[in-house]
C-alpha positions, 0 to 999 in steps of 0.5 A: 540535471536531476537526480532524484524523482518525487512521488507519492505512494496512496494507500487505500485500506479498510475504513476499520484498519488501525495501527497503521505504520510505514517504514522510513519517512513517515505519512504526510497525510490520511484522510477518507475517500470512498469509505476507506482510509488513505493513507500518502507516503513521499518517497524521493527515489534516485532515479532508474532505482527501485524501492520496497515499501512496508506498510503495516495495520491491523483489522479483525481477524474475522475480515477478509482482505481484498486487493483490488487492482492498480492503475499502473500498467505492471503488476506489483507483488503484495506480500501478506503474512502467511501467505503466497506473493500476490499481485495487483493484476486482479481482485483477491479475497484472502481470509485472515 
């Protein structure tokens, strides 16, 4: 029986984003889709666990940001610097 499950985590961000970095394993791929930059990170899960991802870039400061909301039927929190906890559950545009 197994006791790991795999996934891959998509990250859509700006076109203009750089710097971009991740903690633990590193990305496997990125490329452009939709005039945006995407990034995918594996993660090997123990399963019924959790895991937080960090996953950092930098824009100008002048762009807002947008999140745009997910496809998973839960909401995920989004923490940004300076800011409130956010959810995925709507579209936000924070000023930076």
């Amino acid at each position: 029986m197994p006791t790991q499950q795999y996934s891959d985590l998509v990250t859509y961000l700006p076109q203009n984003a750089s710097d971009i970095t991740t903690d633990g394993l590193p990305f496997s791929r990125s490329g452009q889709e939709g005039g945006m930059r995407v990034v995918v990170k594996p993660l090997y899960l123990d399963l019924g666990a959790t895991v937080t991802v960090v996953t950092e870039f930098t824009i100008p400061s002048d762009q807002p940001v947008r999140v745009i909301p997910s496809a998973r039927s839960t909401a995920i929190p989004y923490l940004l610097k300076g800011h409130e906890p956010i959810f995925d559950d709507r579209v936000f545009e924070l000023p930076l």
